[in-house]
KOLLOKOL-354217 format. One line per field, with one value per residue: x, y, z of N, C-alpha, C in turn; residue in one letter. Coordinates in pm, 1 decimal, m for minus. Layout:
nx: c(X | ...)
ny: c(Y | ...)
nz: c(Z | ...)
cax: c(X | ...)
cay: c(Y | ...)
caz: c(Z | ...)
cx: c(X | ...)
cy: c(Y | ...)
cz: c(Z | ...)
r: c(a | ...)
//
This chain:
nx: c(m1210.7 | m1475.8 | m1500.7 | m1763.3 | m1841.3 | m1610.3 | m1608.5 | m1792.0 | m1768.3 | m1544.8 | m1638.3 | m1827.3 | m1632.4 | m1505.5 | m1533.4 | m1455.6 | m1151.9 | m1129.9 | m1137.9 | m889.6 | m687.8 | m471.2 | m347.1 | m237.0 | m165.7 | 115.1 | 218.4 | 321.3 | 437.4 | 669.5 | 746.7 | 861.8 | 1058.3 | 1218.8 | 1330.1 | 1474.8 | 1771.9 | 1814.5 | 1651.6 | 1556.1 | 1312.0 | 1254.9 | 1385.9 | 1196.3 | 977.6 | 659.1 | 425.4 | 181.1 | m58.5 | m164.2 | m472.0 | m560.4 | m701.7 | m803.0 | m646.5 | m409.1 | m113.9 | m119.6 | m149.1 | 134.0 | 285.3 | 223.3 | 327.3 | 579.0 | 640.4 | 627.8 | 447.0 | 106.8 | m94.0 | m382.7 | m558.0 | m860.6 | m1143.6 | m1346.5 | m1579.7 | m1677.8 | m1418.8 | m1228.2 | m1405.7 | m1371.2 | m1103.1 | m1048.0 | m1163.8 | m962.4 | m710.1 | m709.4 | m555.8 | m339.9 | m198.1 | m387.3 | m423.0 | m732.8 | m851.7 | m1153.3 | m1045.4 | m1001.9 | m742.1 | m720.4 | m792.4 | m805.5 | m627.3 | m668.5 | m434.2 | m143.9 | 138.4 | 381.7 | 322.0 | 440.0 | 667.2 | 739.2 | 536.6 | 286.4 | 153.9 | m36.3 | m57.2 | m241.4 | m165.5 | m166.0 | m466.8 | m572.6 | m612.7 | m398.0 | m420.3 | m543.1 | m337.8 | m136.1 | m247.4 | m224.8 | 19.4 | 93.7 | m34.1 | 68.5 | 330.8 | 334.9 | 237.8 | 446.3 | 743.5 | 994.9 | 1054.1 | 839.3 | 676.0 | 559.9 | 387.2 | 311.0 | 287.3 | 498.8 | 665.6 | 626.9 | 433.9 | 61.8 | m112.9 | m395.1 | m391.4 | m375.1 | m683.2 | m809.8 | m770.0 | m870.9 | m1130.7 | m1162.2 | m1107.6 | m932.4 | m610.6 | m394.0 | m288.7 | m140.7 | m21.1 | 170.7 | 370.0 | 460.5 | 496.3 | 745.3 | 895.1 | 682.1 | 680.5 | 905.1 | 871.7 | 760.1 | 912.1 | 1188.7 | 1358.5 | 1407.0 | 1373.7 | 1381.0 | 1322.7 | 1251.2 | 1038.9 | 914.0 | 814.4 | 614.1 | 559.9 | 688.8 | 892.6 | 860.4 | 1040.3 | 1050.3 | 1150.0 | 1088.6 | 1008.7 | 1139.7)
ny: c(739.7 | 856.6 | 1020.2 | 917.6 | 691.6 | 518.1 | 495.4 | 345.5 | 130.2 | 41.5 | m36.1 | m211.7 | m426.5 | m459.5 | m735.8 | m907.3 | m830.0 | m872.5 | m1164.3 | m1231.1 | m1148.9 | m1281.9 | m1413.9 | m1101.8 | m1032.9 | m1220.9 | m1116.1 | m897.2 | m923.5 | m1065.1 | m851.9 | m675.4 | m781.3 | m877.0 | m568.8 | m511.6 | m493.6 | m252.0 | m89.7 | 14.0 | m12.6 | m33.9 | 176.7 | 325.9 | 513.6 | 587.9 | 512.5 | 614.9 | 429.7 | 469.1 | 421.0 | 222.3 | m10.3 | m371.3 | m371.1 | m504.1 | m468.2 | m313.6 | m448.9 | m598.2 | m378.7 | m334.0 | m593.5 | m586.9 | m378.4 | m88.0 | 205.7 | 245.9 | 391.8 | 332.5 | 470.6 | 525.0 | 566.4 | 396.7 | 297.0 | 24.9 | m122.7 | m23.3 | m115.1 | m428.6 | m441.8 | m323.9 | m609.1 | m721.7 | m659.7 | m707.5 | m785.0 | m666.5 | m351.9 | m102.2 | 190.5 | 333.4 | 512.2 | 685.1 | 874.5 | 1050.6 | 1071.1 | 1247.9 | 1509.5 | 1723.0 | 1586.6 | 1474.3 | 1534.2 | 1698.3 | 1893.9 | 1714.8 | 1481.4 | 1194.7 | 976.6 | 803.5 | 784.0 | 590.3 | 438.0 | 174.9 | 71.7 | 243.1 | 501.4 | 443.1 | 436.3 | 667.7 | 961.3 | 1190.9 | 1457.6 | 1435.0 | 1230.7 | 1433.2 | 1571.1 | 1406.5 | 1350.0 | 1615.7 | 1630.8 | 1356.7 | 1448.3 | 1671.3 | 1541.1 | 1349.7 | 1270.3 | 1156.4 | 967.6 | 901.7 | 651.6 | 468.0 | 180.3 | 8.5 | m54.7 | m148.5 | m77.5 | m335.9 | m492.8 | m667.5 | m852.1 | m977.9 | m767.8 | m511.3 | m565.1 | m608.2 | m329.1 | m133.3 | m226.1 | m140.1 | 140.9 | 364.6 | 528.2 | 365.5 | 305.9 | 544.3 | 579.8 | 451.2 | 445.1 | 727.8 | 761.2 | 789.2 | 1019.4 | 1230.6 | 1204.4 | 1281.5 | 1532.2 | 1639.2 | 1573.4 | 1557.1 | 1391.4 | 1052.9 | 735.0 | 391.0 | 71.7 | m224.2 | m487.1 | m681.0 | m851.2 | m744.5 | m508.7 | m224.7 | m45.2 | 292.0 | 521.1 | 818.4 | 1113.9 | 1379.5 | 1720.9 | 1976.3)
nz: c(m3667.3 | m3525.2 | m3152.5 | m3041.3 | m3123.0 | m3111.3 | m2888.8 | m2850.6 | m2965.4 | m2822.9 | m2555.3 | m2636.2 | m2721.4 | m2504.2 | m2332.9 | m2482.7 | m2493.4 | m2213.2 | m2245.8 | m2267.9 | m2088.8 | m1918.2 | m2111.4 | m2229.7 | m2000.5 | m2007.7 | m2210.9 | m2199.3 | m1943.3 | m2086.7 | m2257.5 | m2117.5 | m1996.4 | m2226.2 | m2290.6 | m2102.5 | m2113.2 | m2248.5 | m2188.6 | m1817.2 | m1626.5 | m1360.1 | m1166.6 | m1164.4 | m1002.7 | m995.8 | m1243.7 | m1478.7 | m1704.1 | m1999.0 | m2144.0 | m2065.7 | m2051.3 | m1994.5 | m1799.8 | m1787.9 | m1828.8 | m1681.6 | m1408.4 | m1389.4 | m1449.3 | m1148.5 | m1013.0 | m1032.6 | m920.0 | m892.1 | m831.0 | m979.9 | m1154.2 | m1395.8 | m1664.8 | m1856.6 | m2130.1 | m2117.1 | m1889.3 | m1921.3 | m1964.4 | m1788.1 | m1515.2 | m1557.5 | m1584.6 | m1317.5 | m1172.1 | m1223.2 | m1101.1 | m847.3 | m626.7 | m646.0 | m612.2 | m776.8 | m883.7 | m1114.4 | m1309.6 | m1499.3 | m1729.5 | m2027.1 | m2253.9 | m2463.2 | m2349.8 | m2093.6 | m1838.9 | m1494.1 | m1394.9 | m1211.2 | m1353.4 | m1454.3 | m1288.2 | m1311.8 | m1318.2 | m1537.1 | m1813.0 | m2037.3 | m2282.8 | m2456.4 | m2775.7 | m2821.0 | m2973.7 | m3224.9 | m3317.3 | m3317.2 | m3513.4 | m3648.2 | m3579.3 | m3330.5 | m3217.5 | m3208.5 | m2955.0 | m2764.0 | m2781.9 | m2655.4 | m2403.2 | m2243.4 | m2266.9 | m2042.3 | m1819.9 | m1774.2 | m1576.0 | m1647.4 | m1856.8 | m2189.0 | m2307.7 | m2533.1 | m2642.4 | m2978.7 | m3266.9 | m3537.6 | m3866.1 | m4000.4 | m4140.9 | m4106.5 | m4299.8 | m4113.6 | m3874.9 | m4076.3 | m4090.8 | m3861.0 | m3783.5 | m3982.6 | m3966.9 | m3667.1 | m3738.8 | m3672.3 | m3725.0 | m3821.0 | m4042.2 | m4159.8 | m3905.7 | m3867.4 | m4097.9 | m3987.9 | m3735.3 | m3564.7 | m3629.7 | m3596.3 | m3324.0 | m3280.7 | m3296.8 | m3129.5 | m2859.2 | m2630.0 | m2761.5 | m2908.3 | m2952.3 | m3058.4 | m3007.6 | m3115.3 | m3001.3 | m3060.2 | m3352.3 | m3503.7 | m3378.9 | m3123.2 | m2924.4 | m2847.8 | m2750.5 | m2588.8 | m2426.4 | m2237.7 | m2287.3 | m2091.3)
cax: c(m1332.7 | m1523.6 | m1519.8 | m1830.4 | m1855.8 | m1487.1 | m1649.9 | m1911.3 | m1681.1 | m1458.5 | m1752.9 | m1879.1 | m1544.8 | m1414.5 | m1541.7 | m1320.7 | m994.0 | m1130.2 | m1112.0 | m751.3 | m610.7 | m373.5 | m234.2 | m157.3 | m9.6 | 247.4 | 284.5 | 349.4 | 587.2 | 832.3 | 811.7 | 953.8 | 1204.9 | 1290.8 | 1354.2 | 1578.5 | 1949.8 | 1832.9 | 1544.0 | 1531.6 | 1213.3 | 1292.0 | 1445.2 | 1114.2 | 828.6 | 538.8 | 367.5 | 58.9 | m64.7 | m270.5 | m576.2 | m489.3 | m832.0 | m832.1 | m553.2 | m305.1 | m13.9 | m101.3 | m105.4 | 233.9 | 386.7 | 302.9 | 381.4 | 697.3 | 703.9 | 597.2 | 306.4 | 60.6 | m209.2 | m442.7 | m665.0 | m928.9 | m1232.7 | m1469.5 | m1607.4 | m1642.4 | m1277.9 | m1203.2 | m1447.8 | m1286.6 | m934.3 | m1077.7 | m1191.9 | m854.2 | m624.3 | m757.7 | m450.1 | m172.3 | m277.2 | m358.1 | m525.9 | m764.7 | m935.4 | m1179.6 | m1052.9 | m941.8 | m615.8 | m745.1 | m871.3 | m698.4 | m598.3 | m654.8 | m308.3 | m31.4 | 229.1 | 516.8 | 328.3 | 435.3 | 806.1 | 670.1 | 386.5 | 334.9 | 50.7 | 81.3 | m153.0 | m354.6 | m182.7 | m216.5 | m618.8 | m628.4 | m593.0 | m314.8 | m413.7 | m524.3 | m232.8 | m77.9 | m338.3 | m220.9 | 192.6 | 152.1 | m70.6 | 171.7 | 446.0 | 329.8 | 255.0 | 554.8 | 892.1 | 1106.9 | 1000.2 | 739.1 | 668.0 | 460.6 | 432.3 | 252.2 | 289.4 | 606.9 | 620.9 | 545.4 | 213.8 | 54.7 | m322.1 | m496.6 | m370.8 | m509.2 | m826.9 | m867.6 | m761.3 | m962.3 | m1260.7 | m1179.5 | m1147.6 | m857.8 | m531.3 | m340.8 | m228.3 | m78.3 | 80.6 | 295.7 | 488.9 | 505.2 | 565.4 | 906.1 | 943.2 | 512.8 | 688.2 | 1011.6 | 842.1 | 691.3 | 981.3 | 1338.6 | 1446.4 | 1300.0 | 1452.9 | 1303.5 | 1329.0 | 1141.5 | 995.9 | 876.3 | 821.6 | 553.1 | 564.8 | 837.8 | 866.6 | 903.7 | 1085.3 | 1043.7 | 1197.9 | 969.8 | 1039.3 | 1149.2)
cay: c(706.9 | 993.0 | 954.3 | 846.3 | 546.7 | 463.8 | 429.6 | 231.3 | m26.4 | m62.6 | m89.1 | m355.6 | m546.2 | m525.7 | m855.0 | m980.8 | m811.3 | m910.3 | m1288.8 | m1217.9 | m1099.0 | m1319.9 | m1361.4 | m975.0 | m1016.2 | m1280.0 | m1070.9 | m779.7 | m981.8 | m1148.4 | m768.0 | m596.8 | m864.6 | m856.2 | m431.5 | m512.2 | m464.4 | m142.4 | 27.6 | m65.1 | 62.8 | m34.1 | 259.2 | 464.9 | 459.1 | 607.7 | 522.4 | 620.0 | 387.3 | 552.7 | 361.0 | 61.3 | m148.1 | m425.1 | m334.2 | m625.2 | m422.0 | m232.0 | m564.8 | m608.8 | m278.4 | m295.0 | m634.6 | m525.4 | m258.3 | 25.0 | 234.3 | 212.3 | 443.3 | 322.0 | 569.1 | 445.1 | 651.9 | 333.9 | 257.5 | m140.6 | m133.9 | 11.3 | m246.5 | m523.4 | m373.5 | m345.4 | m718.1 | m779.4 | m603.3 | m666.8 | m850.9 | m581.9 | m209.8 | m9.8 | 337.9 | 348.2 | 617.8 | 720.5 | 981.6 | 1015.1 | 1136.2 | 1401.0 | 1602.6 | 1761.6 | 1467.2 | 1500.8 | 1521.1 | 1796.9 | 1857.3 | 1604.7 | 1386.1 | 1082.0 | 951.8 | 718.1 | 731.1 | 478.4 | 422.7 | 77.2 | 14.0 | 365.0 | 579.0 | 404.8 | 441.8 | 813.4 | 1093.6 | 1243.9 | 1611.3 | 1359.8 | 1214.6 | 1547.5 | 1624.3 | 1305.0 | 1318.7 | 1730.9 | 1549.2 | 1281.5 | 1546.9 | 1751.9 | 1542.6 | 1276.3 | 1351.7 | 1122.6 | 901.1 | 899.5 | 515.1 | 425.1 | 29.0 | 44.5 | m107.9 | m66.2 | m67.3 | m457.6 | m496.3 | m807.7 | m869.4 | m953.6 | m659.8 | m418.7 | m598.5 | m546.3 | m183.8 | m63.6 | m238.1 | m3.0 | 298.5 | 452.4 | 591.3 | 307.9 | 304.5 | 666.4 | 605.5 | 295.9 | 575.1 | 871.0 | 779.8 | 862.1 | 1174.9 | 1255.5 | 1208.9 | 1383.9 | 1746.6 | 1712.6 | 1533.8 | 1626.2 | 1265.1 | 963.6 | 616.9 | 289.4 | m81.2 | m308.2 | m588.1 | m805.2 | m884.4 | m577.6 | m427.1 | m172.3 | 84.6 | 432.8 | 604.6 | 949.7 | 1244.1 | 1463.7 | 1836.3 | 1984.0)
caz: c(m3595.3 | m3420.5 | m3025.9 | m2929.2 | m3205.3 | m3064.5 | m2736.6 | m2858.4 | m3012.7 | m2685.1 | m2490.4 | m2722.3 | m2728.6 | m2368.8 | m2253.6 | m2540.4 | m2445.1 | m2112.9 | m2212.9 | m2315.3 | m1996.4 | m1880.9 | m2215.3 | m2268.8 | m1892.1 | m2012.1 | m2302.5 | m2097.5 | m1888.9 | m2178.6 | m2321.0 | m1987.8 | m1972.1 | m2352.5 | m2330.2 | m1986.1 | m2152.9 | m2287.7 | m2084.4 | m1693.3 | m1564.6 | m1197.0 | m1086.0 | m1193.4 | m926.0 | m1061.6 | m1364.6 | m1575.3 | m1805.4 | m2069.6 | m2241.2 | m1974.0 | m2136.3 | m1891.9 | m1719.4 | m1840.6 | m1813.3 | m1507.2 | m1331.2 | m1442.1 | m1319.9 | m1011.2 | m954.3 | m1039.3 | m739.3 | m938.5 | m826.1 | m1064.7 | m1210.5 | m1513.3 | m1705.6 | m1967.1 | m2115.2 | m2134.9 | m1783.5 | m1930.3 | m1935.0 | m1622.5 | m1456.9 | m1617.5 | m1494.4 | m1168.7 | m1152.5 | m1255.2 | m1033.6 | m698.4 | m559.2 | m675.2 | m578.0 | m904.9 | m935.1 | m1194.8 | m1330.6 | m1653.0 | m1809.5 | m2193.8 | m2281.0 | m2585.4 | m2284.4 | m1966.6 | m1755.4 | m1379.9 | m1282.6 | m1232.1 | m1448.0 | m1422.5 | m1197.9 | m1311.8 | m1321.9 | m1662.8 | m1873.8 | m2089.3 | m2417.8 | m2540.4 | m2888.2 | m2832.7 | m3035.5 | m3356.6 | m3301.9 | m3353.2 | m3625.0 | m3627.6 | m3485.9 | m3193.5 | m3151.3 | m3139.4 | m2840.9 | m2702.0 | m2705.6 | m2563.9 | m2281.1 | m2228.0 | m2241.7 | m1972.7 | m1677.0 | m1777.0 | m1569.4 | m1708.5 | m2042.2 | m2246.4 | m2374.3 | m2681.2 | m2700.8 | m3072.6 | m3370.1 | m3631.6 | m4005.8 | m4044.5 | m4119.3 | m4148.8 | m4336.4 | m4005.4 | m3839.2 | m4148.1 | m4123.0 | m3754.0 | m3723.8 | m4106.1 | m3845.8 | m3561.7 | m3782.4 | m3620.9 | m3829.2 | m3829.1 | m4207.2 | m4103.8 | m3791.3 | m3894.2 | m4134.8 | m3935.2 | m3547.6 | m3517.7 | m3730.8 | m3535.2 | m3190.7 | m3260.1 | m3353.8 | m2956.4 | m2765.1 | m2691.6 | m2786.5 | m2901.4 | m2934.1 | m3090.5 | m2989.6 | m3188.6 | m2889.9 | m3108.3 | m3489.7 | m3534.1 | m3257.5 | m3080.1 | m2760.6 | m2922.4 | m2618.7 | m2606.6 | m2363.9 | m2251.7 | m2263.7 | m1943.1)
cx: c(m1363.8 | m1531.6 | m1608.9 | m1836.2 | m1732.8 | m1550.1 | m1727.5 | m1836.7 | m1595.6 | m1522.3 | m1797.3 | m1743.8 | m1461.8 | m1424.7 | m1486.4 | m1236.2 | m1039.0 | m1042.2 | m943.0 | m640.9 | m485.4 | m290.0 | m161.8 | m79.5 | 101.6 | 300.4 | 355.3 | 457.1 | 709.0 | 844.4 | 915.3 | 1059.8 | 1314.1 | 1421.9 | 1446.3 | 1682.9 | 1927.9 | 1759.2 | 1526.0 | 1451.2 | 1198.0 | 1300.2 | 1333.8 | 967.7 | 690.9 | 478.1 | 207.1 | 53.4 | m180.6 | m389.3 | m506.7 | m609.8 | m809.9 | m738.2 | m417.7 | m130.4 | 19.0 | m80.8 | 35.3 | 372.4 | 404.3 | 379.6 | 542.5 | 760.0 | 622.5 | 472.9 | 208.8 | m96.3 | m288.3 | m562.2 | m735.2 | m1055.2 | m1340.8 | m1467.3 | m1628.3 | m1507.3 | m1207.8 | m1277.0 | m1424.9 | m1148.4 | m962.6 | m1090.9 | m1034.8 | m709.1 | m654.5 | m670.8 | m315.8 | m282.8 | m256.0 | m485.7 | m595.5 | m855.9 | m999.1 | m1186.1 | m1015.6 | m784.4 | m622.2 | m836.1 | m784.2 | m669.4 | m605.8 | m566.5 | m262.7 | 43.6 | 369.1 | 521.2 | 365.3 | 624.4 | 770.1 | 544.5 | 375.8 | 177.0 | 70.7 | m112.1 | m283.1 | m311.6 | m202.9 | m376.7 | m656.7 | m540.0 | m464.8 | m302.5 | m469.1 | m428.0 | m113.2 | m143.5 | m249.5 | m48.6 | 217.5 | 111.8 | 26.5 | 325.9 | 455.8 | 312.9 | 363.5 | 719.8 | 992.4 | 1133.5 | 841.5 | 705.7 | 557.3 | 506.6 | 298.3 | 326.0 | 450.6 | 576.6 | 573.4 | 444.9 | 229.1 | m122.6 | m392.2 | m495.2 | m430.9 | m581.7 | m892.0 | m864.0 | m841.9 | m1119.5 | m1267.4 | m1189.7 | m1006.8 | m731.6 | m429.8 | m176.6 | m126.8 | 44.3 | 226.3 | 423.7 | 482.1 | 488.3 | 624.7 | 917.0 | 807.0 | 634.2 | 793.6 | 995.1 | 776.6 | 754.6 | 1141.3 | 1387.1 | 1345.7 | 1378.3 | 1369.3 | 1350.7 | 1214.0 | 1165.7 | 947.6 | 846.8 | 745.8 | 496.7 | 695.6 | 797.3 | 939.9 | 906.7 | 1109.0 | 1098.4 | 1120.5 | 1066.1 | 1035.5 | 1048.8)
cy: c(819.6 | 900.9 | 895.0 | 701.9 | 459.2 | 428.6 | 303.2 | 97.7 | m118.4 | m113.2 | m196.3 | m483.9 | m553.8 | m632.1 | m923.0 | m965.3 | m900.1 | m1102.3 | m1333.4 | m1227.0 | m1164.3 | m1386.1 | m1257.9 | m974.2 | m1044.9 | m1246.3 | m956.1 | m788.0 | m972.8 | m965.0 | m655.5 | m667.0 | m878.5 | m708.7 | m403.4 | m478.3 | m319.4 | m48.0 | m41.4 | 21.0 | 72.8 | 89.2 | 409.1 | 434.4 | 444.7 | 570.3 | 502.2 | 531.5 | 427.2 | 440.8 | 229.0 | m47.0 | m188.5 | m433.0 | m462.9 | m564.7 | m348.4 | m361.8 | m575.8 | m540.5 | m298.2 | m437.5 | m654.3 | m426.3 | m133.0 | 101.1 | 254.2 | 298.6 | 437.5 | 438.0 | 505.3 | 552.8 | 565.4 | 234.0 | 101.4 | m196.5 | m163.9 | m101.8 | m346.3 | m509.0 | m438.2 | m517.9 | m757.2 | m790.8 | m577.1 | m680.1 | m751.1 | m424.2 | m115.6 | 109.7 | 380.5 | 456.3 | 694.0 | 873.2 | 937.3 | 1120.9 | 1274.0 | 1505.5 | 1599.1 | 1684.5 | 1558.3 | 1476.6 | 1642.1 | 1751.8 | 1779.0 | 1502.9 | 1241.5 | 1040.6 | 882.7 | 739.6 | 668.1 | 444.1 | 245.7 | 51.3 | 140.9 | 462.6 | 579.0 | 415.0 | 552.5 | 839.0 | 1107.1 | 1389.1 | 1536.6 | 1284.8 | 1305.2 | 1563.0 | 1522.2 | 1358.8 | 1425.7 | 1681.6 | 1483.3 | 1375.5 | 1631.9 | 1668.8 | 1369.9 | 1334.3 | 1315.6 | 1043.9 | 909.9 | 719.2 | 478.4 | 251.4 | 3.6 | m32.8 | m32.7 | m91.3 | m203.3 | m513.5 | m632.8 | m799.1 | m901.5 | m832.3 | m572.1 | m450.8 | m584.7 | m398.8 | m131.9 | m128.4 | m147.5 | 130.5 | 406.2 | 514.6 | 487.2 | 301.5 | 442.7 | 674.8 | 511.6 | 372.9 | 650.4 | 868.7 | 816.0 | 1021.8 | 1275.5 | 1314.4 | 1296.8 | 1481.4 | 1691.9 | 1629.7 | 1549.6 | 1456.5 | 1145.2 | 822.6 | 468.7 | 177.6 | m160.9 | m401.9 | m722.1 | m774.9 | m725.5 | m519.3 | m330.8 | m58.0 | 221.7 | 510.8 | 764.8 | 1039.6 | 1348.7 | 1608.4 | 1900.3 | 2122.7)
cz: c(m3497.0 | m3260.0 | m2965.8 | m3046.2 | m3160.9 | m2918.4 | m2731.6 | m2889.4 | m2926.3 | m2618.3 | m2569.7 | m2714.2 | m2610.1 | m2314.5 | m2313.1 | m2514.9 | m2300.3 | m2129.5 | m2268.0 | m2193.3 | m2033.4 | m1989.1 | m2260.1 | m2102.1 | m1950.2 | m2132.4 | m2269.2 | m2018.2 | m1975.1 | m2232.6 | m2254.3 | m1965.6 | m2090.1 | m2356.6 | m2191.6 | m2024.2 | m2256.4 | m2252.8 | m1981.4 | m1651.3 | m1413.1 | m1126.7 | m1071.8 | m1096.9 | m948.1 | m1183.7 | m1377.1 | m1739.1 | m1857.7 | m2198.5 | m2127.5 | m1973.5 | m2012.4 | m1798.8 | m1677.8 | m1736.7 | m1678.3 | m1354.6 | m1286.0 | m1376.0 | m1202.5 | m942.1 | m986.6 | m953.7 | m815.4 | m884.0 | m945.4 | m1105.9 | m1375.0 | m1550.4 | m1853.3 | m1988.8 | m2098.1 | m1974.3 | m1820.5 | m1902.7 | m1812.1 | m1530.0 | m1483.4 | m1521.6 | m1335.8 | m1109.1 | m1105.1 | m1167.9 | m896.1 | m598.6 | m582.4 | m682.2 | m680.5 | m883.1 | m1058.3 | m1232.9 | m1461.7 | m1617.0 | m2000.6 | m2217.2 | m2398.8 | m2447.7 | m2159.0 | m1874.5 | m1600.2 | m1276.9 | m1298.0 | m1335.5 | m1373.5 | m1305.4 | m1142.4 | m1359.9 | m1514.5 | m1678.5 | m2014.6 | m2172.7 | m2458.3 | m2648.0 | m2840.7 | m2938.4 | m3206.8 | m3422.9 | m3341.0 | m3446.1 | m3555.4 | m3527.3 | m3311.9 | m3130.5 | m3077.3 | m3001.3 | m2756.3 | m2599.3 | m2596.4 | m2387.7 | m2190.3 | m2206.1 | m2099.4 | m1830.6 | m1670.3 | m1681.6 | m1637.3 | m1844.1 | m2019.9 | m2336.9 | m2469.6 | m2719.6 | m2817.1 | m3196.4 | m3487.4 | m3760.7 | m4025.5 | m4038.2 | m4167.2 | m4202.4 | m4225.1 | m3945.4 | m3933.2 | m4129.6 | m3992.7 | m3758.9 | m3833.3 | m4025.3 | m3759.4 | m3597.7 | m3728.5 | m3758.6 | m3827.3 | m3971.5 | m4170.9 | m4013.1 | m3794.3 | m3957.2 | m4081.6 | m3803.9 | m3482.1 | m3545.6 | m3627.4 | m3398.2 | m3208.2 | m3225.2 | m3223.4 | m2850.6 | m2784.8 | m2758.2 | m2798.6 | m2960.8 | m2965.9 | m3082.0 | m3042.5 | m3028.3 | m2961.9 | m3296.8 | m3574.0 | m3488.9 | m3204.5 | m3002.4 | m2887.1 | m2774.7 | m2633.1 | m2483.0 | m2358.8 | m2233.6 | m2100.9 | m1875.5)
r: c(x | x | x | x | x | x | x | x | x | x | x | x | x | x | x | x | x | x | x | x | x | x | x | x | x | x | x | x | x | x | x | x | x | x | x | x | x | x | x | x | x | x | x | x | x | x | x | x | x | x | x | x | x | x | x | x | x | x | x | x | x | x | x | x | x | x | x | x | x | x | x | x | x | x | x | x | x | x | x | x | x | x | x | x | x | x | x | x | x | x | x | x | x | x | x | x | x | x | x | x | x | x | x | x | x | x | x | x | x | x | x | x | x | x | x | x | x | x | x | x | x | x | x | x | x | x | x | x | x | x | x | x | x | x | x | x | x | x | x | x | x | x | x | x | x | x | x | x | x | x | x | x | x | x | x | x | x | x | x | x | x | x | x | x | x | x | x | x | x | x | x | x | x | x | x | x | x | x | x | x | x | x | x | x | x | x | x | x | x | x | x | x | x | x | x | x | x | x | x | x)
//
């Protein structure tokens, strides 16, 4: 899906994720509590969450302690977010991740994708992980889809247009060739954190 028709479609369906929220919170919750006995995010202050839609997850972080910066390219989103996150202090800000993010490098202790990178091409995902590589200090987190597909799932994402069919086989092997290390926990049935190591 070219970028501005991808815009058009989030913009068209944010007041649906919107009416989701506080189900992707408490999905957001059980999955930070699931990935506890093998990734503890506690000890990491900062995080960037990348494509943070209505800002479910950014909720989440911080009320977890974390400081908390969301980035989204579709200003519906972000105002949504915003609604959302008035009570827990989150930094939101449209940008897009296929383009120079307005941070330094290694500004962020965590940065963290969850269900964006399955959406793009591949030479955009490349754009994405070097992004993600550069202003990450300490992981790189991809919460995204794993090989078990299910027929609703094709039938939403062949709707959105993104690379889905693609990314399901070649995530691991994708992320390897642009991180020193990369590490997979399935979270749920077909779903899983693809933990990555950013280059130093």
């Amino acid at each position: 899906m070219d970028d501005v028709r991808s815009l058009r479609v989030f913009s068209w369906i944010a007041p649906v994720y919107g009416l989701f929220y506080q189900r992707q919170k408490r999905h957001y919750e059980s999955v930070l509590d699931a990935v506890l006995p093998q990734i503890d995010l506690s000890p990491y202050r900062s995080v960037l969450d990348v494509g943070c839609g209505t800002g479910a997850l950014c909720a989440v972080l911080s009320q977890r302690g974390h400081t908390v910066t969301g980035i989204d390219p579709v200003r519906k989103m972000l105002a949504i977010a915003a609604s959302h996150t008035l009570e827990n202090p989150v930094g939101l800000v449209r940008a897009s991740v296929l383009e120079r993010l307005p941070f330094d490098d290694k500004s962020f202790d965590v940065v963290i994708a969850s269900y964006v990178a399955h959406g793009l091409k591949e030479d955009d995902r490349k754009v994405m992980y070097a992004e993600m590589d550069r202003i990450a200090r300490y992981l790189v987190v991809f919460h995204d889809y794993n090989h078990r597909r299910a027929i609703i799932t094709d039938l939403v994402e062949w709707f959105e247009g993104g690379d889905y069919f693609n990314f399901v086989k070649k995530a691991r092997p994708e992320m390897k060739a642009h991180f020193r290390d990369v590490r997979v926990i399935d979270v749920s049935k077909r779903a899983a954190w693809y933990i990555c190591v950013p280059n130093e």
